[in-house]
Structures are given as structure tokens and as C-alpha cells.
C-alpha positions as CSV (number, residue, x, y, z in Angstrom):
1,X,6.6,-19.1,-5.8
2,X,7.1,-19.8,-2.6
3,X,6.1,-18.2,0.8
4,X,8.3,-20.2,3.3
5,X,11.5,-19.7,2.2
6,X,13.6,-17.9,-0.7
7,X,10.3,-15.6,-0.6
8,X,11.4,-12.6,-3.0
9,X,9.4,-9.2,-1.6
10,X,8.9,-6.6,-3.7
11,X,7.9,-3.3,-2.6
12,X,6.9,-0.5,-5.4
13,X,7.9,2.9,-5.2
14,X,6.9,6.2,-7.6
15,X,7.7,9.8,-7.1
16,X,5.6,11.5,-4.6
17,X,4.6,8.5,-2.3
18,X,4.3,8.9,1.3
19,X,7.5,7.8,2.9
20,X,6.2,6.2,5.5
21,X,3.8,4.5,4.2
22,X,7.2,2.2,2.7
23,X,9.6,2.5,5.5
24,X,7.0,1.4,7.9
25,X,6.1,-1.8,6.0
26,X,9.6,-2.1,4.7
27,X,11.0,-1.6,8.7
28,X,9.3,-5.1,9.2
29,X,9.1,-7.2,5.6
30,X,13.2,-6.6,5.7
31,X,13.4,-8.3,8.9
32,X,11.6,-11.6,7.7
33,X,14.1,-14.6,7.4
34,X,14.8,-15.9,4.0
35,X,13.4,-13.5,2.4
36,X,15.1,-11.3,-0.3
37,X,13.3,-7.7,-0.3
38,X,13.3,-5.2,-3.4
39,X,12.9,-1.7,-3.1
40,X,11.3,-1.6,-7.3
41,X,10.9,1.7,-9.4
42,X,10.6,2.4,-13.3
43,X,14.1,3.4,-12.7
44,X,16.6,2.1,-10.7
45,X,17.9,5.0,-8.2
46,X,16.0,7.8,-6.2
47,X,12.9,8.3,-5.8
48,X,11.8,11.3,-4.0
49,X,8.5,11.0,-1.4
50,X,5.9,13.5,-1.0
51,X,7.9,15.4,1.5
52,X,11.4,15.2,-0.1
53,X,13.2,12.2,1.4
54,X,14.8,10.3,-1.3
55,X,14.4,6.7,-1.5
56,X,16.4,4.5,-3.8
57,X,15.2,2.2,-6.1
58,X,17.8,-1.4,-6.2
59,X,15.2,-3.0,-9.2
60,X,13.7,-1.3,-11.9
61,X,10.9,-3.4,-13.6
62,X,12.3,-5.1,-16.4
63,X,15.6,-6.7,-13.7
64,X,12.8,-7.5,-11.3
65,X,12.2,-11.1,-10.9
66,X,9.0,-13.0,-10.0
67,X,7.5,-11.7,-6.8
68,X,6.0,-13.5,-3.8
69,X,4.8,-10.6,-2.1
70,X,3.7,-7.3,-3.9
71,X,3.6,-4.5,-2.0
72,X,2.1,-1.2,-3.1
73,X,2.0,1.8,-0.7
74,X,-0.1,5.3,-1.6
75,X,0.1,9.1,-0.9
76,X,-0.2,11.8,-3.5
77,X,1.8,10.5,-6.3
78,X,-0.9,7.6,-6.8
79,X,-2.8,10.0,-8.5
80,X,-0.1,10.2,-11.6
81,X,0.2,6.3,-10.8
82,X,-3.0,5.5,-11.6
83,X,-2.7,6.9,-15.1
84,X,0.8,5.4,-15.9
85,X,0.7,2.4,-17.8
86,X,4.0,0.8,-17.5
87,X,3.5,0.9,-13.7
88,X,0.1,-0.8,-13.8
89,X,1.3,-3.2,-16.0
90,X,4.2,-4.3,-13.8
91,X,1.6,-4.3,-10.9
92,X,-0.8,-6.3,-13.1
93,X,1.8,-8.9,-14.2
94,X,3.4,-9.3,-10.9
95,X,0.1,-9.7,-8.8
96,X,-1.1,-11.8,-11.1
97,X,1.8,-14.2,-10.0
98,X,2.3,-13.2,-6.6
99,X,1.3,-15.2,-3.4
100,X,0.3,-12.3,-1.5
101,X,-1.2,-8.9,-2.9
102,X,-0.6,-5.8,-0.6
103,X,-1.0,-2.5,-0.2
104,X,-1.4,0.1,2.5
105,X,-3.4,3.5,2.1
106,X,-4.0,4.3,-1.2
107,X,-2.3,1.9,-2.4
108,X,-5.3,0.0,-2.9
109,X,-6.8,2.0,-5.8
110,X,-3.5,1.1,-7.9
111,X,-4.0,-2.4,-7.1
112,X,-7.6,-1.9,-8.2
113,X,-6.7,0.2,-11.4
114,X,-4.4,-3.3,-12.2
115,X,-7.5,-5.6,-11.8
116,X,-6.2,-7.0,-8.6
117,X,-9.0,-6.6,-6.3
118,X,-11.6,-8.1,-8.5
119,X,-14.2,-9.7,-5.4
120,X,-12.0,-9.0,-3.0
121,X,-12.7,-6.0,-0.1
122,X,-10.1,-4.0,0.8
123,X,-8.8,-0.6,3.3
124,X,-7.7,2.0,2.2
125,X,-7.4,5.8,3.5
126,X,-10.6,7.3,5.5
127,X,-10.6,10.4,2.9
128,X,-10.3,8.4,-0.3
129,X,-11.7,5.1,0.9
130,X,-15.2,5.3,-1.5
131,X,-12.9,5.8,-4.4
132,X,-12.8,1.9,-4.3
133,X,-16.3,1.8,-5.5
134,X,-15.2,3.0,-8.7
135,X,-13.7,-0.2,-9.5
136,X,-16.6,-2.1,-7.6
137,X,-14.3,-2.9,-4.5
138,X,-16.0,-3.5,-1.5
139,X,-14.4,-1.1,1.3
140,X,-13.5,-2.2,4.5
141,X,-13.0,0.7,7.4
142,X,-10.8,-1.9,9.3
143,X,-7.2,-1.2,10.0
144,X,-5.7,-4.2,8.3
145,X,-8.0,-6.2,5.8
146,X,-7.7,-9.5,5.0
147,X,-9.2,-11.4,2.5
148,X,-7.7,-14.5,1.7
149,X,-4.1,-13.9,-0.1
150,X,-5.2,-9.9,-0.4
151,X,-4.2,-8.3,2.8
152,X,-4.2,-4.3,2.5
153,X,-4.1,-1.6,5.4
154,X,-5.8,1.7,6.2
155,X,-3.9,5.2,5.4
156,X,0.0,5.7,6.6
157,X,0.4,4.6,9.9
158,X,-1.2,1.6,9.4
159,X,1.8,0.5,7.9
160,X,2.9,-0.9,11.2
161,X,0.0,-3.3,11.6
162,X,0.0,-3.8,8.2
163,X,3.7,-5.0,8.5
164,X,3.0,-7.4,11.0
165,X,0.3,-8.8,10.0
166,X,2.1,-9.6,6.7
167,X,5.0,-11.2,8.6
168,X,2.6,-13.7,11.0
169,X,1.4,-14.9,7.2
170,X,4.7,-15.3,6.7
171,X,6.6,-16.7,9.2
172,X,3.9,-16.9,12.1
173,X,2.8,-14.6,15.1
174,X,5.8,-15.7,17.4
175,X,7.8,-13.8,14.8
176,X,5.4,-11.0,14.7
177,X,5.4,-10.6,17.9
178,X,9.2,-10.4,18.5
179,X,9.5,-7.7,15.8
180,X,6.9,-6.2,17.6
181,X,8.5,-6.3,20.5
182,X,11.7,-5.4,19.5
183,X,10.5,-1.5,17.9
184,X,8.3,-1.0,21.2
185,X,5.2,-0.9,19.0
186,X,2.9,0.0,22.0
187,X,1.1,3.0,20.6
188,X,-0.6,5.6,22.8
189,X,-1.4,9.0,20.9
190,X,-1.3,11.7,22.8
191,X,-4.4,12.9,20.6
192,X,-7.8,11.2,20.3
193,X,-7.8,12.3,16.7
194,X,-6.7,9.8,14.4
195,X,-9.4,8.8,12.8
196,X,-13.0,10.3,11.5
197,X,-14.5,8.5,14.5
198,X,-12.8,9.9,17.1
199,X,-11.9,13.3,15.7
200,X,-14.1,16.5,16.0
201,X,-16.3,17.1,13.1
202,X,-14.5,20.4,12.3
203,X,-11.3,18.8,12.4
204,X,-12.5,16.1,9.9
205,X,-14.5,18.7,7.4
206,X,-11.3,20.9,7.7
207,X,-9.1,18.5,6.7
208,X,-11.2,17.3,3.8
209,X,-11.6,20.7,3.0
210,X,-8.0,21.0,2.6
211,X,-7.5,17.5,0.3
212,X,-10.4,18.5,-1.6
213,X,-8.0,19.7,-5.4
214,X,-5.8,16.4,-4.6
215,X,-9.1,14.6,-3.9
216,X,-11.2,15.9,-7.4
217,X,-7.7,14.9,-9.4
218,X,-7.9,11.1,-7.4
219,X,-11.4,10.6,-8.5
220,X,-11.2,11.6,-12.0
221,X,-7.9,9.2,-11.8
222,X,-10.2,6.6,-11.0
223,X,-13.0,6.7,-13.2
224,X,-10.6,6.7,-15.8
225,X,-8.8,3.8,-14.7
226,X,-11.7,2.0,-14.1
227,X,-12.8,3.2,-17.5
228,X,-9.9,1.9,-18.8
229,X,-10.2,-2.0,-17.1
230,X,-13.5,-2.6,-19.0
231,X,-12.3,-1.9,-22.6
């Protein structure tokens, strides 16, 4: 394995991610040098995201080869993900090998489901964040966690940070920092409601509110899953 050069970075997808949770991260792992990236799916082909963009799948998981990097991105579809055993067997197997463990959002809990976060803490998305506990992962509200060679982000947008952060462990800051440069990455929402800290609490219970069915289905994944890593 190695992380310098000929890294091989593999990024999983499954029907009903969020997009952009993998073109964000994908917008910046691409542009690392040396570095051969895999877009990886049961199937090679498309694979259609929570809001129907397609995204296509160049490796399916017996053609993919030995990973560096894993990268495992969330959104509704985890839920199914959580309870399909070829994928957390590929995620097992390859993290189990890989030099660096990712994940941004929800991703998280199928690294967890795989046995991957064993002592580690890790972020996740605000509104499924305690779902962590179910596999006794210490939760971390930051927007990038890192904890030695696990490094996982908070929900979506995090991506970005996520991405960069993966390529200064990489291939250093001064390469982060051109990337970062070079998408004019200098947010300013013009809302002070991204996160439950800043938002209204009537914005917050209405949007859990709102995730509440997809939310009961995600926990009962879980405890499954979990159930599942201690037979």
C-alpha cells in the first residue's frame, strides 16, 4: 500500500446516496497526483443518487483492486446499505487493508456496521450522529474528524473540507491549498442556518420532524448491524 505515490482511491457508491456527498470529495481526491481514483459499485454502471443524477460505477467489487484510500459517503440509501452484506463485506475487506478509512455524513455508520471504527471517534450527520453509539463509536460534532488513519466528515457539505483535508494527508497542505484555491472555496452562506447551533429551534425540530420515518428505518438499521458485529 502506499500513500505517496501509485495511491489507488476508491470511492463507494449505492443507489440512493447523496450526490454530493461523492462529487464533492471526488472533485478534490481526482485532482491528487499519482493517484488512480475508482468510482466502485456492486455493479459496474449507474448508479442513481437520492435526487436522480446518475453516477457511474468504472469498478464493481470483485475487478477492484487493493485500496489505499476507502471512501464511503452517506444519504438515504445507507439505510438499505447497512443491511447489505456483500457491500459490508467489501467495505470490511478493503478497510481492513486500506491506509486511510473515510467517510463523510452517514457514511460513518457503514464504516461502523463493517467494524471499522472500533476505538476510533468519528462525524457524522447532526440528525443521525448518536446512531454511532450503537456500535460504541465515540461521536465527534466537528466538521472533519481525525483520528489517526480514520478521517470522516460531518453531513454533505462537509465533503469539501473533508476533501481537503484528505489531500494535505496526502500530498501536503501546499497542495490543499491550491485546490482550494483553484474552486474559490471561500464559503459565506447567505443563511446563518447550517447547523443545529446556529439555526432556530423550529427550524431544527421541523426538520427532524420531517426525517423522523427515514430516521426510525436508520436506527433499527443500526441495531441490527450492530447486532450482527457481535455474533
Amino acid at each position: 500500500m502506499s500513500l505517496t505515490h501509485d495511491t489507488r482511491i476508491g470511492l463507494l457508491l449505492f443507489p440512493r446516496l447523496t450526490q454530493l456527498d461523492f462529487t464533492a470529495p471526488f472533485e478534490l481526491l481526482s485532482k491528487v497526483p499519482d493517484a488512480r481514483v475508482y468510482a466502485v459499485a456492486r455493479q459496474r454502471g449507474a448508479v442513481g443518487s437520492d435526487c436522480g443524477l446518475a453516477l457511474v460505477a468504472d469498478t464493481d467489487f470483485d475487478s477492484c483492486p487493493d485500496l489505499d484510500v476507502l471512501f464511503v459517503p452517506g444519504g438515504p440509501g445507507v439505510n438499505d446499505a447497512l443491511q447489505d452484506a456483500p457491500t459490508l463485506a467489501f467495505v470490511r475487506r478493503q478497510g481492513q487493508r486500506a491506509g486511510l478509512v473515510t467517510s463523510v455524513c452517514t457514511g460513518s455508520l457503514v464504516l461502523a456496521a463493517a467494524g471499522l471504527l472500533d476505538g476510533y471517534r468519528a462525524g457524522c450527520h447532526w440528525a443521525s450522529r448518536e446512531l454511532l453509539a450503537c456500535f460504541g463509536v465515540q461521536a465527534d460534532d466537528a466538521r472533519v474528524v481525525i483520528d489517526r488513519n480514520r478521517i470522516t466528515g460531518g453531513g454533505v457539505t462537509a465533503g469539501l473540507d473533508f476533501g481537503l483535508s484528505v489531500v494535505a494527508a496526502l500530498r501536503g497542505e501546499d497542495l490543499a491549498r491550491r485546490l482550494q484555491l483553484m474552486l474559490e472555496y471561500d464559503p459565506k452562506p447567505p443563511f446563518d442556518s447550517g447547523s443545529p447551533a446556529t439555526a432556530t429551534p423550529e427550524l431544527v425540530q421541523g426538520i427532524r420532524a420531517a426525517m423522523a420515518p427515514m430516521l426510525a428505518q436508520r436506527r433499527e438499521a443500526c441495531v441490527a448491524a450492530a447486532r450482527r458485529l457481535r455474533e
